[in-house]
C-alpha positions as CSV (number, residue, x, y, z in Angstrom):
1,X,0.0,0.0,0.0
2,X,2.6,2.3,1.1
3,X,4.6,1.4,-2.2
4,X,1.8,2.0,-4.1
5,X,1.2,5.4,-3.0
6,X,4.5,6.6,-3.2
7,X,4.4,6.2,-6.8
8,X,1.0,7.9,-7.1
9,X,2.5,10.8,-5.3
10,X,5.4,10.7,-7.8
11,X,3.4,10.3,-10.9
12,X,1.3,13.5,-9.4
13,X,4.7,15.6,-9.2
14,X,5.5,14.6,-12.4
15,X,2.4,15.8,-14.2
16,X,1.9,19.2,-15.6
17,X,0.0,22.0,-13.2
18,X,-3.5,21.4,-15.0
19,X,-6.3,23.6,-15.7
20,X,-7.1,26.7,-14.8
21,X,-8.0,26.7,-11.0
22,X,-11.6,26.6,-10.2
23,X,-13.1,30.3,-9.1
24,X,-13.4,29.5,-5.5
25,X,-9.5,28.7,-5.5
26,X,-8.8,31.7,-7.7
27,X,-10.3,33.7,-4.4
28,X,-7.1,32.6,-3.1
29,X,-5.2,36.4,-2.7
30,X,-1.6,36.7,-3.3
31,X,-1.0,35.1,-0.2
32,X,-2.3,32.0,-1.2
33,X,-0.7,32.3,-4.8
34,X,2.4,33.3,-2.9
35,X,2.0,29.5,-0.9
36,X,1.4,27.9,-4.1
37,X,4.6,29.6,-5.9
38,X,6.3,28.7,-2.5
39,X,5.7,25.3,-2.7
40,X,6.7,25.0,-6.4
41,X,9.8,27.2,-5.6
42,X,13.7,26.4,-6.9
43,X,16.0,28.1,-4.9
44,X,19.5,28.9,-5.1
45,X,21.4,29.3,-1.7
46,X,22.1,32.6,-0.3
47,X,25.3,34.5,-1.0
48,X,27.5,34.4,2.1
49,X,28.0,37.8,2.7
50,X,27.6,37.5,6.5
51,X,24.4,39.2,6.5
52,X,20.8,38.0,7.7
53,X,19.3,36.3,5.1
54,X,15.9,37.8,3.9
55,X,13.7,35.7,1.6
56,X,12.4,37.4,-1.5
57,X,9.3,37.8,-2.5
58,X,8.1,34.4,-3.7
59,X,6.2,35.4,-6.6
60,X,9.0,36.7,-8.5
61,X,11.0,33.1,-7.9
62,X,11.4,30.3,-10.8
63,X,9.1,27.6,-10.5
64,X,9.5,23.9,-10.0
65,X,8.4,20.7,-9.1
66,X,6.2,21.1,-5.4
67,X,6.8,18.3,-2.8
68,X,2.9,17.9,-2.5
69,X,1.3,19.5,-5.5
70,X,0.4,23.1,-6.3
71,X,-2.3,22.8,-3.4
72,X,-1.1,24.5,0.0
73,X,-2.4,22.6,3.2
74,X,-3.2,23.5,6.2
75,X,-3.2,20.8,9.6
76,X,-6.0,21.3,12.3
77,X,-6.1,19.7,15.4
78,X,-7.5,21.6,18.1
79,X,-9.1,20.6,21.3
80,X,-11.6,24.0,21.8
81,X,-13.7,23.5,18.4
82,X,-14.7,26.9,18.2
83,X,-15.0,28.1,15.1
84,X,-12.9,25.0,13.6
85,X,-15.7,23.8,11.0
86,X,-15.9,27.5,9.4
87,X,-12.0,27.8,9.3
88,X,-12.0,25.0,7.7
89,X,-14.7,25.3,4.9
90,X,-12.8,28.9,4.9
91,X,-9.3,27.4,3.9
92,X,-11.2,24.9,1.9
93,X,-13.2,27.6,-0.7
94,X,-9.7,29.2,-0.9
95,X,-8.2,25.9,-2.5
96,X,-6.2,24.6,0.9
97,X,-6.2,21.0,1.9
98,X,-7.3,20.5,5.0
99,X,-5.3,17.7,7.3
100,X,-6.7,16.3,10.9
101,X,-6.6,14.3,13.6
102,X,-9.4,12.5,15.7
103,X,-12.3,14.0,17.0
104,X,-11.4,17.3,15.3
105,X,-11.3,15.5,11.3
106,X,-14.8,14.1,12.3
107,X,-16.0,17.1,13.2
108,X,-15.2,19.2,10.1
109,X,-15.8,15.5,7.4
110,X,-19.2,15.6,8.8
111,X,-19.8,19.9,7.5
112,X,-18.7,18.6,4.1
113,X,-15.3,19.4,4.1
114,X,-12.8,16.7,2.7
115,X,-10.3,15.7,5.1
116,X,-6.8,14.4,4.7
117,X,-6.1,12.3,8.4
118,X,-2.9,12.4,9.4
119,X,-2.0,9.1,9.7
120,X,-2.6,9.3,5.9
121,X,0.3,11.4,5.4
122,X,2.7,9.8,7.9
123,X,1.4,6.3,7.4
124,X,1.5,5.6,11.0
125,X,-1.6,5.1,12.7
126,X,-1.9,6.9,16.0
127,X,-0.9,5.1,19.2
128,X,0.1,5.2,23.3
129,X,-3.8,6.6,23.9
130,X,-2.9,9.3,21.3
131,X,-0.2,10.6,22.9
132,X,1.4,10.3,19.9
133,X,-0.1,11.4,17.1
134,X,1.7,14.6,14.9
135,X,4.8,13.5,16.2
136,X,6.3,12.6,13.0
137,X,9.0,13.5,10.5
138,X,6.4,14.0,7.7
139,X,4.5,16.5,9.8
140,X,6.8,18.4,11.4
141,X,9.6,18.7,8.1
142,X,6.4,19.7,6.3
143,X,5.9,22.7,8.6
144,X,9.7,23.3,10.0
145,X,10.7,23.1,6.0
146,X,12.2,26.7,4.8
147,X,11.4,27.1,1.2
148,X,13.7,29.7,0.2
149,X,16.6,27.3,1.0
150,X,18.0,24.3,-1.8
151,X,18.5,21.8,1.0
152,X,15.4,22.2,2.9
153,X,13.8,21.9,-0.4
154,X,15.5,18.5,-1.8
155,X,15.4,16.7,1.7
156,X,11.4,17.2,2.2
157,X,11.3,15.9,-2.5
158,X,14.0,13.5,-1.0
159,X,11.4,11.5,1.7
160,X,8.2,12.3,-0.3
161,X,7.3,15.2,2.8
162,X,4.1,17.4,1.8
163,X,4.7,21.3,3.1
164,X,2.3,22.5,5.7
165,X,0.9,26.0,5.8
166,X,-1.0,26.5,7.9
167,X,-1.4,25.5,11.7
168,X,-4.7,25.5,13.8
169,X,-3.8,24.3,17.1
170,X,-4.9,24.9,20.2
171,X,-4.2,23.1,23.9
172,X,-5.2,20.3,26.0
173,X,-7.4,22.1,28.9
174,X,-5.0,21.6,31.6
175,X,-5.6,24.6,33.5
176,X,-9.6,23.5,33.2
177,X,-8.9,20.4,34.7
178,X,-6.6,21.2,37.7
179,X,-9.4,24.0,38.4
180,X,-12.3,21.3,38.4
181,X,-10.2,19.3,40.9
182,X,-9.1,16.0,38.8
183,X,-6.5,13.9,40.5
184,X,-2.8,14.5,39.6
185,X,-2.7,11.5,37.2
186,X,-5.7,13.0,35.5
187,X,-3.6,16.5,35.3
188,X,-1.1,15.0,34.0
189,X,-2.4,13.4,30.8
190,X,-3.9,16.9,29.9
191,X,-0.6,18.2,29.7
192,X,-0.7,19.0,26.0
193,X,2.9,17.5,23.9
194,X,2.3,17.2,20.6
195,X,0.2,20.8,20.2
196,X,3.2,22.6,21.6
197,X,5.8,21.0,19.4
198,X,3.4,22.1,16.5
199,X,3.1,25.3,17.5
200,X,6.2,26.7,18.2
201,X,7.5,24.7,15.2
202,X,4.7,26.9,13.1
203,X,5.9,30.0,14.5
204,X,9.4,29.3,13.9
205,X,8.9,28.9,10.5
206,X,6.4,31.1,10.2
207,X,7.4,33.7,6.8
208,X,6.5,30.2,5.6
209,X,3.6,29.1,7.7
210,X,0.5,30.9,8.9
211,X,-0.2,29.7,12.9
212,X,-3.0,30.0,14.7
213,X,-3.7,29.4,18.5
214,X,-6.5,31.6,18.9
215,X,-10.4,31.3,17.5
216,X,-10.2,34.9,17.3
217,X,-7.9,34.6,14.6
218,X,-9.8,31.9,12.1
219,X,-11.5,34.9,10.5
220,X,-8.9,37.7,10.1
221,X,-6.9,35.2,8.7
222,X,-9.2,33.8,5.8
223,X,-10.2,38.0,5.2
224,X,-6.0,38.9,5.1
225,X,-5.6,36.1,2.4
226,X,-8.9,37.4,0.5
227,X,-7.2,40.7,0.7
228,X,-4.2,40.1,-1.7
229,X,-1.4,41.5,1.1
230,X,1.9,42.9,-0.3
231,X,5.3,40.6,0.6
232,X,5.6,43.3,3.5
233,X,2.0,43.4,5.5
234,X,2.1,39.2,4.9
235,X,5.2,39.3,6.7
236,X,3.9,41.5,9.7
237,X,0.4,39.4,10.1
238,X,2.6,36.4,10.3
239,X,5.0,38.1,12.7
240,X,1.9,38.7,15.2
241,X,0.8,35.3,14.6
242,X,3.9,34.0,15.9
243,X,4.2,36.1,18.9
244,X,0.6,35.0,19.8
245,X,1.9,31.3,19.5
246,X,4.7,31.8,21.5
247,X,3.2,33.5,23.8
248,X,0.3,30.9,24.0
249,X,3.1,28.2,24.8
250,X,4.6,30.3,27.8
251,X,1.2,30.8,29.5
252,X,0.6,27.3,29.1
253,X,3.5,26.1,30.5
254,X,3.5,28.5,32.8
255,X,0.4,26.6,34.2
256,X,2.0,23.7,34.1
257,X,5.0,24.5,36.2
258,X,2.8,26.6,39.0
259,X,0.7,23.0,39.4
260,X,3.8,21.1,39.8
261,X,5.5,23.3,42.2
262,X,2.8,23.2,44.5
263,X,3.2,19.4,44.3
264,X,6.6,19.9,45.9
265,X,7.3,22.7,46.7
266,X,5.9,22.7,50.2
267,X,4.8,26.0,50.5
268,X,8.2,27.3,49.5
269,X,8.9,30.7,46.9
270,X,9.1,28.7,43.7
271,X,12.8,29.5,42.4
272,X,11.9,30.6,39.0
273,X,8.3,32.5,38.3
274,X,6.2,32.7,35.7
275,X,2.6,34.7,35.9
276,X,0.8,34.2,32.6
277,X,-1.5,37.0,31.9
278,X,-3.9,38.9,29.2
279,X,-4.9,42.1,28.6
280,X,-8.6,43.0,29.9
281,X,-8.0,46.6,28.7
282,X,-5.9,49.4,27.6
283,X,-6.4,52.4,30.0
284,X,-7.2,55.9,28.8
285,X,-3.6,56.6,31.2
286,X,-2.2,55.7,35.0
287,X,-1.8,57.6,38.0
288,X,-1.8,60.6,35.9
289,X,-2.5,61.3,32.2
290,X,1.0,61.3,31.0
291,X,1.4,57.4,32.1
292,X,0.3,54.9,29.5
293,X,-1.5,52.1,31.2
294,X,-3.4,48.8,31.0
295,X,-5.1,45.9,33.1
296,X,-4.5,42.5,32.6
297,X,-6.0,39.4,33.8
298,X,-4.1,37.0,36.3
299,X,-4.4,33.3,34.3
300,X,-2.7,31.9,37.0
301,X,-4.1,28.6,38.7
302,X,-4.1,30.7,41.7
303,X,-6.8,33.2,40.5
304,X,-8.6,30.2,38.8
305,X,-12.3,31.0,40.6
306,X,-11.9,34.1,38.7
307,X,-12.5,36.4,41.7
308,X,-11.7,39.8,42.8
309,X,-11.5,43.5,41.3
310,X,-9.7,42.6,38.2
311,X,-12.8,40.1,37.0
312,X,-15.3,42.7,38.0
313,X,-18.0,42.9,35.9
314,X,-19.0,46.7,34.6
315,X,-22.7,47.2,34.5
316,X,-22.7,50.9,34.3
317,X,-20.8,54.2,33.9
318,X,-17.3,55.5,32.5
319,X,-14.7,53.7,31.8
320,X,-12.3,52.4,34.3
321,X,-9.1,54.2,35.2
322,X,-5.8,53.1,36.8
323,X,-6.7,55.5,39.9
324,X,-10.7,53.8,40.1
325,X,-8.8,49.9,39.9
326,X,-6.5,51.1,42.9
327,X,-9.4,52.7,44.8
328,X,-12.1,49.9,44.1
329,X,-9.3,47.4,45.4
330,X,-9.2,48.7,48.2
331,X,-12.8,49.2,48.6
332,X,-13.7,45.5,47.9
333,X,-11.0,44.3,50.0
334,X,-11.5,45.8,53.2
335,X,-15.7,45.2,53.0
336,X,-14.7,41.8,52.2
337,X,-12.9,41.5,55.2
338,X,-16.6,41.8,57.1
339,X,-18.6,38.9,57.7
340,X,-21.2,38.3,55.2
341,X,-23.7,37.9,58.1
342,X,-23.3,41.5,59.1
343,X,-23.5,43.7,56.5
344,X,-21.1,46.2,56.1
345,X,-20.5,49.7,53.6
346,X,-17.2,50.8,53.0
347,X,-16.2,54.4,51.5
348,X,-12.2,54.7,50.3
349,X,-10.5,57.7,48.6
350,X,-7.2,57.3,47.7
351,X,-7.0,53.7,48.6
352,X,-7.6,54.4,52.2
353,X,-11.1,53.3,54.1
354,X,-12.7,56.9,55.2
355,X,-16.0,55.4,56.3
356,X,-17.0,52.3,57.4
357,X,-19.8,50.9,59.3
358,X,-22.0,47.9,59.9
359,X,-25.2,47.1,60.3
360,X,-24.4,45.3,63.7
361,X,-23.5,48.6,65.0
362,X,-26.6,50.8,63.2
363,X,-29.7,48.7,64.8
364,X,-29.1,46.1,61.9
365,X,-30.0,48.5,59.2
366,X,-27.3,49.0,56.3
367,X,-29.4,51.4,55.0
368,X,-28.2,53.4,58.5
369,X,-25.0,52.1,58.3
370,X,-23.9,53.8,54.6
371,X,-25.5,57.2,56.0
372,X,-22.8,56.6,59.1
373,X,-19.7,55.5,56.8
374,X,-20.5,58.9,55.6
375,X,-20.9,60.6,58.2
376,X,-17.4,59.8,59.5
377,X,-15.7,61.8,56.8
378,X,-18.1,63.4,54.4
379,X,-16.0,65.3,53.2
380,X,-13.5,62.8,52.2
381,X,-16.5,60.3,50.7
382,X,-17.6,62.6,48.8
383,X,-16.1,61.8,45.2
384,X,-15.3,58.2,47.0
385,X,-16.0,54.5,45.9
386,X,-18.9,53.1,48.1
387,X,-18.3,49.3,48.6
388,X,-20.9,46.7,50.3
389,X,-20.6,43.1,51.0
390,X,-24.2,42.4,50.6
391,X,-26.8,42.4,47.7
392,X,-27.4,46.3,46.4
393,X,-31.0,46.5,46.9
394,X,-33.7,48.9,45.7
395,X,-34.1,50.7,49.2
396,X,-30.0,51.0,48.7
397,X,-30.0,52.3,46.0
398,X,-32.4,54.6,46.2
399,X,-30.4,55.9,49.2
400,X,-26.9,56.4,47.5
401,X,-29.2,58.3,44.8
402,X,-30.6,60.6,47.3
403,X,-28.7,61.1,50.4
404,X,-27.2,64.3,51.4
405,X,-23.9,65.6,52.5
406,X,-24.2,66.2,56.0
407,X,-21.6,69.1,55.0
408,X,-24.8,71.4,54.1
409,X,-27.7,68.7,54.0
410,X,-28.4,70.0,50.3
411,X,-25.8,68.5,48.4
412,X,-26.2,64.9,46.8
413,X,-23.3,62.6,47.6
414,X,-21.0,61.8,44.8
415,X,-19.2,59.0,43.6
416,X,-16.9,57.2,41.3
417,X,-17.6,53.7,41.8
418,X,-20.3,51.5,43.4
419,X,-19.3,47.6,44.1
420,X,-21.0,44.9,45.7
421,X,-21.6,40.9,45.2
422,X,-24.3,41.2,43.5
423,X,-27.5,43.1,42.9
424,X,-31.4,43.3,42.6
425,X,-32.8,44.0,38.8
426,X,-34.8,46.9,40.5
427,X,-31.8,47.9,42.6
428,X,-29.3,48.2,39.6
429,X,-31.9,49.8,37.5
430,X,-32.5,52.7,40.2
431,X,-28.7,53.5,40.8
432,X,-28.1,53.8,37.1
433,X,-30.2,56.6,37.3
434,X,-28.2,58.3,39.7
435,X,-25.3,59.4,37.1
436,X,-24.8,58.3,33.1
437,X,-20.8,58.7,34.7
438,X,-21.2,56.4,38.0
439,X,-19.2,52.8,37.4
440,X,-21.3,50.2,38.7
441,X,-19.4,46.9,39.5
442,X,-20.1,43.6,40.6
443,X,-17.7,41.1,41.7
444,X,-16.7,38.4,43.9
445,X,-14.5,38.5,47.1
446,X,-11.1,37.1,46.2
447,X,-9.7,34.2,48.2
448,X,-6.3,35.6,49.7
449,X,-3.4,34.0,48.5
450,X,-0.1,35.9,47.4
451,X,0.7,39.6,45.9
452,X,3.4,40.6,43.9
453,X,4.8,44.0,43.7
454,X,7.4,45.6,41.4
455,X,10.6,47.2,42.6
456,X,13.2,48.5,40.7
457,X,15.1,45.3,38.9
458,X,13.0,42.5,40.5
459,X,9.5,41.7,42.0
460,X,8.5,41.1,46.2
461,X,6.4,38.5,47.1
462,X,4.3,37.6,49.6
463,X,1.3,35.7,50.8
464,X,-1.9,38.1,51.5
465,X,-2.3,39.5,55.1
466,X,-5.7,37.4,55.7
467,X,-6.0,37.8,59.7
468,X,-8.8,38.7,61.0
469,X,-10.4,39.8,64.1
470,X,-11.4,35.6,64.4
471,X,-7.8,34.4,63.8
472,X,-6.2,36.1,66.9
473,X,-6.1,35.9,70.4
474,X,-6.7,39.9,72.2
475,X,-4.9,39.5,75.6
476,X,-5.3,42.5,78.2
477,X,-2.4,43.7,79.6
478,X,-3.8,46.5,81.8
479,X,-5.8,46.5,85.0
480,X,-8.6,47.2,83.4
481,X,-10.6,44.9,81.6
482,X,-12.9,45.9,78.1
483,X,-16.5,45.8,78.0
484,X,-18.2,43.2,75.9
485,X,-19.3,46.4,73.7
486,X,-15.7,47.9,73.8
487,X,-14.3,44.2,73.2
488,X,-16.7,44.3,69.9
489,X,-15.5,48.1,68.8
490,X,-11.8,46.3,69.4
491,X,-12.2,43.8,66.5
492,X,-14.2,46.3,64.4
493,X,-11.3,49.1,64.8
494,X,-8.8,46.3,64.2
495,X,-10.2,44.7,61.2
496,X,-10.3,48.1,60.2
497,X,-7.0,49.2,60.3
498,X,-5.0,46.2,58.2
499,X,-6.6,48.6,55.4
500,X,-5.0,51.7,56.1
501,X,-2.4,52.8,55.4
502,X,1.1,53.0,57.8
503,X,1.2,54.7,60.0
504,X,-2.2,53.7,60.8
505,X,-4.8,54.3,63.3
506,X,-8.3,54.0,63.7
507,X,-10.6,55.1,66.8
508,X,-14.7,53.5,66.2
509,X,-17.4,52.5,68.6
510,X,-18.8,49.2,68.1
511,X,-19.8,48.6,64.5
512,X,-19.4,51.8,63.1
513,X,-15.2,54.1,62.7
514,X,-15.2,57.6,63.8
515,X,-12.1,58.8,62.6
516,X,-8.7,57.5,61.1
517,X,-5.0,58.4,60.5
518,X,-2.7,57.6,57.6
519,X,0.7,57.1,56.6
520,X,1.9,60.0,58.8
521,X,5.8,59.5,58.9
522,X,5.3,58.9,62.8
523,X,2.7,56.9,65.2
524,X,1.5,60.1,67.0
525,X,0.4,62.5,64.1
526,X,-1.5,59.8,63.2
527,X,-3.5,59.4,66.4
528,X,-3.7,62.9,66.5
529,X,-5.4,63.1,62.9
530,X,-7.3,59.9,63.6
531,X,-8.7,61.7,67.1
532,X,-9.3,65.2,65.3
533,X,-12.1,63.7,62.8
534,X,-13.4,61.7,65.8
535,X,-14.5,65.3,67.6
536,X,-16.6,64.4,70.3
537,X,-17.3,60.9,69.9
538,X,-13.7,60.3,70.5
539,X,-15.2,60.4,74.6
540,X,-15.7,56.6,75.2
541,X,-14.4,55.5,71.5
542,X,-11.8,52.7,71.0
543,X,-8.6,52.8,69.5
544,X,-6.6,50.4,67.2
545,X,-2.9,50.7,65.8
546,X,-1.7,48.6,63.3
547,X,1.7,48.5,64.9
548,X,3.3,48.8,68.6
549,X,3.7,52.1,70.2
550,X,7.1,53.5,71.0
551,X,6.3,56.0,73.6
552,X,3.4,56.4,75.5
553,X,3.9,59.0,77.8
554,X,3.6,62.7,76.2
555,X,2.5,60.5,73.1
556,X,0.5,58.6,71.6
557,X,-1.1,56.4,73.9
558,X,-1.2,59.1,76.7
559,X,-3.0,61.4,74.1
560,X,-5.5,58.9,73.2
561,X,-6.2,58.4,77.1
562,X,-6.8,61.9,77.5
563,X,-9.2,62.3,74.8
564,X,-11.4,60.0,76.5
565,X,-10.6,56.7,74.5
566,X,-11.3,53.7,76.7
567,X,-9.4,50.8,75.5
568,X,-6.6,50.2,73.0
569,X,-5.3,47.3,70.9
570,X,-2.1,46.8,69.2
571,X,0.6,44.4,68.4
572,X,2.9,44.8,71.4
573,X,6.6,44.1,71.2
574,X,7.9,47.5,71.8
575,X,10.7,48.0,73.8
576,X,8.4,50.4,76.3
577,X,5.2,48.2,76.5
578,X,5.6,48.6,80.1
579,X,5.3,52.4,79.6
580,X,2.2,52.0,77.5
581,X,0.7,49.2,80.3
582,X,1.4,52.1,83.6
583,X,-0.3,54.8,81.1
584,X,-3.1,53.0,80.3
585,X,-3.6,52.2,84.2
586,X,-2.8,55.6,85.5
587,X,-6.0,56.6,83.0
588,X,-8.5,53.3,83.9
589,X,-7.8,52.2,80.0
590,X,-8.0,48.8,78.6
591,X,-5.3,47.6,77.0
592,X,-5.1,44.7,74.6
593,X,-2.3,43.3,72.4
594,X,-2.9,41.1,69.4
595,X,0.5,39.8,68.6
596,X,0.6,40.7,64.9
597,X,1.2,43.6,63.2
598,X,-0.3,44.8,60.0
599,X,1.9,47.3,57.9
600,X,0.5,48.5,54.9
601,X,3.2,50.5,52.8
């Protein structure tokens, strides 16, 4: 059999190129006339002149015998079928032969498409469960084959190898199955071999062959080849093709060492990184309008539930900026913080919480508990992101609509971003009516696990500060013991303050901040600031400090005790705890440590 198709195939080469092509195949732009010259192509070596050898435009090349006919070919073997059977009739109606494997030649044989299987061309049936399949001399010289050089040429005529031009390949879903659980074994076997080897082999070659990776792609591609490109913008779709492939390869193995690692690596930094990622969106600018920016997607396994800020979903408004990511970040993240079982409204501006309060501490209304995150800094709300960890109803969002600064009682609050969970139909459709500019976003608390943050040269890495009020043990190291209701402002204030920034101090009653400081150079501006917006209320308040106090006396805790704040929490450690402890007692303060600190820089 194999004898007797060899001398078909030479018989074929030997005949003369035929009739006039058919008008579907004369479709085929100079792109596909250029693959058909290609293929037929005698080429001289290159002078040695020590220079990088650029091949010439193949239309203006002698002819000669092709290794597979005057037909170009392209090989598709893809795992996501979207879009394959249209590609395919696509490359077909332009004159291409169309080569598959499995489930994929079915698929496109049963749209009407002739199909070429692969194990026609290498004569080697698939085997080891299908691990091997394309791994084979007479697919990959047909697609690593250069045609501009002599020996490349005469060794594919040599071993009867057919030229491959294009290459529709995309992955096993490996990441899909780690992400749905399967055992290792399981992850294993969808680590993709053979696709990869195609690819990058496609986009090696690729002035010669067109690679895709990406359904996105199937149609561009079949309209640049209707669209007769010139030798120059060929060579730059192919270029962008390639990088696409390549790129496609390094997220996917990118995957593929992350799962591994945490195999092994028992919790260890991994000692190389990879963090595949994809652009979401290009950014009008950054911090300020003279920064270009972007957002990109984390593809990583460890943002596989697809959670957080960066997967929020837009309902509403003006587009995002760099400044409203930052600030909504920070929003989400510190409501999230809050039990779902008490609701909770968060106000930030300029990544720092302004206003909080919960319903626990507002006669378990939330509706009260947004006016009283308000009212702890209207000022600073005003133009803020508002942030809930509960389901935006109606009644809410009639309130954001209509509530007034407490500045002048006249004013309506505004804002820049609303986020929560989820929402009513009748509660989004009232708070889009508040402003054609206000971003409405939904989105899903993200499960802490590391962050990564550029410094000049290299990245820092750490795992996410996840404590919470539940995780710790408050000891009291005064002679005076907290009130259950003081003990509850304690765990409010601290859960608080992990989201300010250092130096960082809150003062709140239970459920519900009255005032905080941030990153003042020093401990004691802070409290000073943090006391100032308190006023009045600061008279039987608590007070929480994301790290230890230096001094206490003619500082910052002795300040705090005069301004009438009864108890105090924070990490201990210092040097002068002692001094803090005989403070607290000379005022009748309670004083707790926790233990942990919780920088924020």
């Amino acid at each position: 059999r194999v004898l007797a198709r060899t001398k078909r195939r030479r018989k074929r080469l030997a005949a003369p190129l035929g009739p006039k092509p058919s008008p579907t195949v004369t479709m085929a732009t100079s792109a596909v006339r250029a693959t058909i010259a290609m293929s037929r192509v005698s080429v001289r070596p290159a002078p040695r002149t020590g220079k990088k050898h650029v091949a010439r435009d193949v239309r203006q090349r002698a002819q000669s015998e092709s290794p597979n006919g005057a037909k170009p070919r392209a090989l598709i073997s893809v795992s996501d079928k979207t879009g394959m059977t249209e590609l395919a009739e696509g490359l077909a109606a332009l004159g291409y032969e169309v080569v598959s494997t499995g489930g994929s030649a079915k698929a496109i044989s049963d749209v009407g498409v002739e199909v070429t299987t692969v194990d026609q061309i290498t004569s080697f049936p698939e085997m080891l469960d299908g691990r091997v399949k394309t791994l084979h001399p007479a697919v990959h010289g047909g697609i690593l084959a250069r045609r501009d050089l002599e020996t490349h040429v005469e060794a594919v005529k040599k071993h009867d190898i057919g030229y491959i031009d294009v290459v529709a390949v995309n992955l096993y879903p490996f990441r899909e199955t780690v992400a749905a659980g399967g055992d290792f074994a399981k992850c294993v076997e969808n680590i993709d071999i053979g696709g990869p080897a195609m690819i990058r082999a496609a986009a090696k070659n690729h002035p010669f062959v067109y690679v895709l990776v990406d359904s996105a792609d199937y149609k561009p591609l079949i309209d640049h080849i209707k669209s007769e490109p010139s030798p120059e913008d060929d060579l730059k779709f192919r270029k962008r093709l390639a990088w696409k492939a390549y790129q496609h390869c390094a997220s996917y193995d990118s995957v593929v060492s992350e799962y591994l690692w945490s195999e092994i690596g028992e919790g260890k930094p991994a000692p190389e990184l990879c963090v595949p990622m994809s652009l979401h969106e290009t950014l009008r600018y950054g911090e300020n309008p003279h920064q270009p920016a972007a957002v990109y997607i984390d593809n990583s396994l460890a943002e596989a539930a697809g959670m957080g800020v960066g997967r929020a979903k837009q309902h509403h408004g003006k587009e995002m900026s760099y400044n409203n990511y930052l600030d909504a970040e920070a929003a989400f993240s510190c409501v999230s913080d809050f039990p779902t079982s008490d609701p909770t409204c968060v106000i930030v501006k300029h990544t720092n919480p302004c206003g909080v309060a919960s319903a626990s501490g507002s006669d378990g209304d939330i509706l009260e508990a947004y006016r009283q995150a308000v009212r702890a800094d209207p000022i600073s709300a005003f133009g803020g992101i508002v942030a809930f960890n509960c389901e935006l109803t109606e009644e809410m969002a009639k309130e954001l609509r209509e509530f007034r600064s407490p500045t002048d009682d006249e004013t309506r609050m505004f804002y820049e971003i609303v986020i929560a969970p989820s929402y009513t139909e009748k509660g989004l459709e009232v708070l889009k009516g508040k402003s054609k500019n206000l971003r409405i976003l939904e989105a899903k608390p993200r499960t802490p696990s590391s962050t990564l943050r550029q410094v000049g040269g290299g990245w820092l890495q750490q795992s996410s500060d996840s404590l919470v009020p539940e995780d710790i043990h408050f000891e009291v190291v005064s002679d005076t013991h907290p009130t259950h209701e003081q003990y509850e402002a304690l765990k409010f204030a601290w859960r608080v303050v992990k989201h300010v920034k250092s130096n960082a101090i809150t003062v709140a009653t239970h459920g519900r901040l009255l005032g905080m400081g941030s990153g003042q150079p020093n401990r004691v501006n802070s409290v000073r600031i943090a006391l100032e917006k308190a006023g009045d209320e600061a008279e039987g308040s608590v007070l929480a400090s994301d790290a230890f106090f230096p001094f206490a006396w003619g500082d910052s805790v002795e300040k705090a005790c005069q301004a009438g704040v009864k108890a105090i929490a924070h990490p201990g450690g210092s040097m002068r705890d002692q001094d803090a402890i005989d403070c607290c007692n000379k005022y009748g303060v309670a004083l707790l440590t926790t233990g942990h600190r919780h920088f924020r820089h």
